[in-house]
Backbone bond lengths (Angstrom), bond angles and torsions (degrees), N, CA, C in turn:
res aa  C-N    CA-C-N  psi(-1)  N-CA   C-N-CA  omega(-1)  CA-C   N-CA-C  phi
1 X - - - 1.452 - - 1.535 107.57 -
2 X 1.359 114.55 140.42 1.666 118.37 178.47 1.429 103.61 -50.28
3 X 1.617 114.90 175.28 1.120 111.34 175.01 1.923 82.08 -113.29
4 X 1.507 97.43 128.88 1.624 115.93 174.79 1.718 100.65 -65.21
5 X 1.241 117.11 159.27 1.162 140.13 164.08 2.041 111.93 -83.56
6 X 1.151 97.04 126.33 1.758 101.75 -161.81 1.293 121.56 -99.65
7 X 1.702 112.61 91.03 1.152 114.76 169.58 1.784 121.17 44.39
8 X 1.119 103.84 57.89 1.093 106.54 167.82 1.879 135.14 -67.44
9 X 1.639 117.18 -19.13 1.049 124.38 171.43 2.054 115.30 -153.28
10 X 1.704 78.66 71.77 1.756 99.49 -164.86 1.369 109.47 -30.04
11 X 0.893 131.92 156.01 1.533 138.23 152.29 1.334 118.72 -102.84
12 X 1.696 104.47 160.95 1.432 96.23 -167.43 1.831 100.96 -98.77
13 X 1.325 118.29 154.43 1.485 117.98 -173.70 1.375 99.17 -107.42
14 X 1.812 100.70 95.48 1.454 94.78 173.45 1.582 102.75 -137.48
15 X 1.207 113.70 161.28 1.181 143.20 -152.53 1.057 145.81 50.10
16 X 1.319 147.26 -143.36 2.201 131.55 167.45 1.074 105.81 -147.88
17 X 1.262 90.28 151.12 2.026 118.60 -161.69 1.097 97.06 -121.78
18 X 0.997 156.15 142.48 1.600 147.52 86.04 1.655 116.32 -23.28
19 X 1.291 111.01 137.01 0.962 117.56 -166.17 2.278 119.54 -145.76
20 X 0.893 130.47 91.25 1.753 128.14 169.20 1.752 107.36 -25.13
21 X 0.961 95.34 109.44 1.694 104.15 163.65 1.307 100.68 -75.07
22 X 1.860 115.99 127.32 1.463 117.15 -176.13 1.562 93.57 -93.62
23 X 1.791 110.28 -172.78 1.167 116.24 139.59 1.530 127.75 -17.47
24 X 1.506 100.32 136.22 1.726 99.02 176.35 1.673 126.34 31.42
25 X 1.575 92.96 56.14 1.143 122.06 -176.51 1.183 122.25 40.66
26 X 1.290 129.78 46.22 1.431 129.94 -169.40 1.306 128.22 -114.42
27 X 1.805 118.60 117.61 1.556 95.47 -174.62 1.622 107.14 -114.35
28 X 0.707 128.46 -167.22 1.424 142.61 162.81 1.290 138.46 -106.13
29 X 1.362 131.79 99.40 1.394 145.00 -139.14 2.060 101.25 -80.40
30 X 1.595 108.86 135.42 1.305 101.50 159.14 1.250 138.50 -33.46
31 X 1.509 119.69 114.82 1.559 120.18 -169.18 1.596 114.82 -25.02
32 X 1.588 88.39 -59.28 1.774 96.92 -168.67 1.670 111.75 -72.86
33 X 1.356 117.70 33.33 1.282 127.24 159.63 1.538 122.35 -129.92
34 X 0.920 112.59 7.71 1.776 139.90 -176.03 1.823 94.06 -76.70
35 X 1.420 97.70 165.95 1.282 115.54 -176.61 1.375 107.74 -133.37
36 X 0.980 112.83 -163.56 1.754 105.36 -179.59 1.488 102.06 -109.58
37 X 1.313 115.70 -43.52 1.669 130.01 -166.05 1.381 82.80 -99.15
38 X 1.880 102.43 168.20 1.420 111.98 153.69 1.700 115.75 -62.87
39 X 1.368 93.62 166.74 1.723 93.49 177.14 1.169 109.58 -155.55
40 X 1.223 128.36 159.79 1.663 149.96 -170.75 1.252 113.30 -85.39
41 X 1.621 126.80 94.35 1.485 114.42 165.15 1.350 112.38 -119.39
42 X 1.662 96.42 176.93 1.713 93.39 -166.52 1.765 104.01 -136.07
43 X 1.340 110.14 113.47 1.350 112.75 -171.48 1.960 119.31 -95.07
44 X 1.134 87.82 157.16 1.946 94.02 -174.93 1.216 115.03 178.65
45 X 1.512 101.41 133.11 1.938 118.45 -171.19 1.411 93.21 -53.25
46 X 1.167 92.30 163.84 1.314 112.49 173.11 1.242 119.94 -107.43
47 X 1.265 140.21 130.35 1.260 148.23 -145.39 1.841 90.28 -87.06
48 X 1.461 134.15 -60.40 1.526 125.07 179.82 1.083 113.09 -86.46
49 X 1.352 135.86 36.78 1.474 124.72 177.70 1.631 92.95 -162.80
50 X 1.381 102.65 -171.31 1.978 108.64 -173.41 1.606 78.31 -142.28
51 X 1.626 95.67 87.51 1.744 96.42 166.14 1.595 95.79 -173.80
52 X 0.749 106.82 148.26 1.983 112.71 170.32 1.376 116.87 -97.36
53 X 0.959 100.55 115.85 1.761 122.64 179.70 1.974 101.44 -62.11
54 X 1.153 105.11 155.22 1.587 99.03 169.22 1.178 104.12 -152.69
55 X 1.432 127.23 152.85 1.409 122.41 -150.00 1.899 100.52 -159.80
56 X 1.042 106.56 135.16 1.872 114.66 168.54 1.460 90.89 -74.39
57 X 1.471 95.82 167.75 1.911 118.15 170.24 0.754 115.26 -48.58
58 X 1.803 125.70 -55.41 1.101 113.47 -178.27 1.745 139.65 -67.54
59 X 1.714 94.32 -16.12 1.479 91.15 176.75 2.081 108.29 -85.26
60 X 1.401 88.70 -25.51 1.611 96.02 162.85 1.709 102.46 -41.13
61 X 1.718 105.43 -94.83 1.719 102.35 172.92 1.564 120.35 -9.29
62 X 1.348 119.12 -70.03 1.639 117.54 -159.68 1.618 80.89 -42.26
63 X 1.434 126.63 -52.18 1.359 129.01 -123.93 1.716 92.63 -80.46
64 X 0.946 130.68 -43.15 1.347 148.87 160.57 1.391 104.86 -42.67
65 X 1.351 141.93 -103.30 1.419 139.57 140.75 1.379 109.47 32.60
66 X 1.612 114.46 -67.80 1.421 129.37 -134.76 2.171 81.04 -76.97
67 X 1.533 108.53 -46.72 1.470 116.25 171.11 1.435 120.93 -25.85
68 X 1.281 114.49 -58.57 1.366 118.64 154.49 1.325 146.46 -5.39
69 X 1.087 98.77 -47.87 1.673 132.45 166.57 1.236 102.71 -61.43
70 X 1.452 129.94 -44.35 1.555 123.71 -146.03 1.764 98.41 -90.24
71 X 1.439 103.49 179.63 1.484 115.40 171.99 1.655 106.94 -86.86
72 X 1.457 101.24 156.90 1.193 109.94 -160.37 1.625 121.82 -49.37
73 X 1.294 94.09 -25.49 1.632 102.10 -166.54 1.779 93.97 -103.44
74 X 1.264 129.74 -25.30 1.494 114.12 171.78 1.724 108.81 -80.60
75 X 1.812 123.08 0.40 1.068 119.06 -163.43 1.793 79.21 -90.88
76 X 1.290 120.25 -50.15 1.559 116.04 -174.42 0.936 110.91 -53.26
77 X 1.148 119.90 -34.58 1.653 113.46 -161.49 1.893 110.42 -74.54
78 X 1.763 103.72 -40.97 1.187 105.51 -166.47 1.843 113.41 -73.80
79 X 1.543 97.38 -19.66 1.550 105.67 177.05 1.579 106.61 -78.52
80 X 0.987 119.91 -50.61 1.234 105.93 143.53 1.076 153.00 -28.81
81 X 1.103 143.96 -30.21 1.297 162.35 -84.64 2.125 88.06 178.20
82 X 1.197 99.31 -88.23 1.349 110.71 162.92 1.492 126.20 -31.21
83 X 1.661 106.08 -48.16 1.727 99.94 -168.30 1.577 110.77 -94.60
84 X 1.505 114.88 -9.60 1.197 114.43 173.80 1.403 119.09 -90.12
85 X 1.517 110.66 2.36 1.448 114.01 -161.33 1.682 97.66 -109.28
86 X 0.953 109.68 -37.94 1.597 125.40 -174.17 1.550 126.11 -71.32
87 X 1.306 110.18 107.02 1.745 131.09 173.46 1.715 127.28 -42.63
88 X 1.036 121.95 65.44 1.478 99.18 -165.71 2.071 105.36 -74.93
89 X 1.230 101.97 130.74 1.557 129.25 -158.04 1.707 99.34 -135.44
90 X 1.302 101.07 143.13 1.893 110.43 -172.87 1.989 91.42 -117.81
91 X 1.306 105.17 142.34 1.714 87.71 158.17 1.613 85.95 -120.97
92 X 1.128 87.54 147.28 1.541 117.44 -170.49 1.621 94.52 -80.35
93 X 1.766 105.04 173.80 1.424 100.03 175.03 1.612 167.22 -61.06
94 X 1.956 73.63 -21.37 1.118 117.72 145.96 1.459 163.46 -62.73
95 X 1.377 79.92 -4.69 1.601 122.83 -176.35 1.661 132.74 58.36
96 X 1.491 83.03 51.54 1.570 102.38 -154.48 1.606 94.71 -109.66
97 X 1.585 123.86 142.89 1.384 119.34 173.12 1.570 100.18 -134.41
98 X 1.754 122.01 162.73 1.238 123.91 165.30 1.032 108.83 -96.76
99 X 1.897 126.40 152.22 1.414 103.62 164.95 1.574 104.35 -108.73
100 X 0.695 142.63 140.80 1.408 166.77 -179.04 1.507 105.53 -48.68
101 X 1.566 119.50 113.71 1.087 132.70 -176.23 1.761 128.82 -22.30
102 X 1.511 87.53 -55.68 1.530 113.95 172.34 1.319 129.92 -58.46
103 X 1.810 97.65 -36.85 1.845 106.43 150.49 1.321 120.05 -61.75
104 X 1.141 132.13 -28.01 1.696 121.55 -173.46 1.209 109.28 -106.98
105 X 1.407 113.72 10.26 1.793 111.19 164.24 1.106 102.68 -101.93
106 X 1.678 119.70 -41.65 1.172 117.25 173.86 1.701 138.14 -49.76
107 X 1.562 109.22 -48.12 1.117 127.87 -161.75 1.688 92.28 -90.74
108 X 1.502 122.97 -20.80 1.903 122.85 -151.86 1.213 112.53 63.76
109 X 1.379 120.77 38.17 1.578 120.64 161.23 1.759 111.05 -74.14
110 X 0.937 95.05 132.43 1.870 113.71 -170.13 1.252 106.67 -69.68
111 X 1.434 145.83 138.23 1.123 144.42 155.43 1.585 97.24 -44.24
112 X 1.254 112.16 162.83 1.276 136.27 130.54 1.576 99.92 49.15
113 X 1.275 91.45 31.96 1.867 89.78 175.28 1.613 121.62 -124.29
114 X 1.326 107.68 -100.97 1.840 94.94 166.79 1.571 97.04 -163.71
115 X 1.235 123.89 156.33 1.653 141.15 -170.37 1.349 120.72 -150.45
116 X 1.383 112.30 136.95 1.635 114.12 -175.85 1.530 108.68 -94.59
117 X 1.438 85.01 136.44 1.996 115.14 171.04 1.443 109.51 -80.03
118 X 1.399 133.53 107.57 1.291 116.09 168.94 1.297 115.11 -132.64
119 X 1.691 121.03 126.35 1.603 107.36 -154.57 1.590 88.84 -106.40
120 X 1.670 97.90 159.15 1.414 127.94 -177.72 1.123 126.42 -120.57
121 X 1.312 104.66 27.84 1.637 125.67 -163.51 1.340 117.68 59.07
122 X 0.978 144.70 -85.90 1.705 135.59 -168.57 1.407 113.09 -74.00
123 X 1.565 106.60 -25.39 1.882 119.44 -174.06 1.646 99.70 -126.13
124 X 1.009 110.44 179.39 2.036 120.96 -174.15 1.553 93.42 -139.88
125 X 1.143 137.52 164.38 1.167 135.76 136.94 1.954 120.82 -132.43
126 X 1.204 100.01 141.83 1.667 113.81 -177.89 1.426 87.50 -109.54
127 X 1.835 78.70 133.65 1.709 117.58 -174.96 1.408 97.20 -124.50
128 X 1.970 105.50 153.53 1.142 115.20 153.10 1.523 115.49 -46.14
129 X 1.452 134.55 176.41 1.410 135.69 171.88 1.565 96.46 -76.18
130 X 1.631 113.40 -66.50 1.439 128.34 174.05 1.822 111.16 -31.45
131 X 1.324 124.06 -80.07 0.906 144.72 154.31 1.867 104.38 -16.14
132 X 0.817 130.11 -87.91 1.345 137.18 173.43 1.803 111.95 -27.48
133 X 1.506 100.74 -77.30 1.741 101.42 -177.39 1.713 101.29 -56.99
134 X 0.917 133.94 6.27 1.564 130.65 -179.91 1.143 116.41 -111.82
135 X 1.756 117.54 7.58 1.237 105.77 -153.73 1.486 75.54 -129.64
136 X 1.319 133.94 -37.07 1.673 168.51 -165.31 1.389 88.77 -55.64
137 X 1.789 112.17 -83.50 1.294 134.22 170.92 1.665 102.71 -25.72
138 X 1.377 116.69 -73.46 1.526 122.19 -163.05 1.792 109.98 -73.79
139 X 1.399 110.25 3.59 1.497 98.02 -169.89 1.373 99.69 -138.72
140 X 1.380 136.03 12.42 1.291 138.91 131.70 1.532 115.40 -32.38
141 X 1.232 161.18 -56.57 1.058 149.04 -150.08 1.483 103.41 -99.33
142 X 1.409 125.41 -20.61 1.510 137.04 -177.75 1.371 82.43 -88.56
143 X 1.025 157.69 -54.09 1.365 151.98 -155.47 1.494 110.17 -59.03
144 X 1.060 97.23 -69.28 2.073 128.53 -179.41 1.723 85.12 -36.76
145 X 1.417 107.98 -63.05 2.015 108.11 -162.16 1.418 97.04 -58.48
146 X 1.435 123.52 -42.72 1.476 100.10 -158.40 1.059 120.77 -72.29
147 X 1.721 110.82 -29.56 1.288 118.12 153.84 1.369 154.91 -48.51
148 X 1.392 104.08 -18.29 1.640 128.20 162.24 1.076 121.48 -81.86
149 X 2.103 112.69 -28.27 1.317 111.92 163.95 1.620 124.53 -57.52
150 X 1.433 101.39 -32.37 0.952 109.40 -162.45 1.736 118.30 -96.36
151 X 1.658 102.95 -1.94 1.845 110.87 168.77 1.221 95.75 89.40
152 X 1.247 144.95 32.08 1.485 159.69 -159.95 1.841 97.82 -123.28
């Protein structure tokens, strides 16, 4: 596979889409998160939620970096931990990505049905539909607080 050109003028991943899962699991990413070229991302469940996080290199790097910090044996473990867990995925120019087989058995993402986009600023994550309105429902009231913490 080429080596993609890397995010040169990131975008921010904000807000949620609904979205048709195509053929061979493929959806198509919000315009205003598109790039011009193809590009290199790297996908992975999320350990508190039932959704896959997706992330450019560079938020990969911080995340790598951030290891650094740890003791020697939690630094192995988490690179570990990290490099065996993680999807490497291209979205094409079109702004189209696959998700990886193992994600939609894993997570119960439906063939050929539809899945929510929800960005987190530096990363997005795609949710089951099910999965999603359950998570919506239960994280409304955590939402509202953080937002008051924050003068919002």
């Amino acid at each position: 596979m080429p080596a993609a050109p890397q995010n040169s003028a990131a975008p921010r991943f904000t807000g949620e889409f609904c979205h048709k899962v195509e053929g061979r699991n493929r959806i198509t990413i919000p315009s205003d998160w598109r790039f011009e070229e193809e590009i290199e991302l790297f996908m992975i469940s999320k350990s508190l939620k039932t959704c896959i996080a997706v992330m450019m290199k560079p938020e990969l790097d911080r995340l790598v970096e951030k290891a650094a910090e740890f003791s020697p044996e939690d630094r192995s473990d988490f690179l570990d931990v990290l490099g065996s867990s993680l999807k490497r995925v291209m979205m094409d120019k079109g702004g189209r990505i696959s998700i990886p087989d193992d994600f939609h058995t894993q997570l119960g993402f439906p063939k050929y049905k539809e899945v929510w986009l929800t960005g987190s600023m530096n990363t997005f994550n795609i949710w089951g539909v099910a999965d999603f309105e359950s998570f919506k429902t239960q994280d409304k009231l955590r939402k509202e607080e953080l937002k008051r913490k924050l003068g919002i």
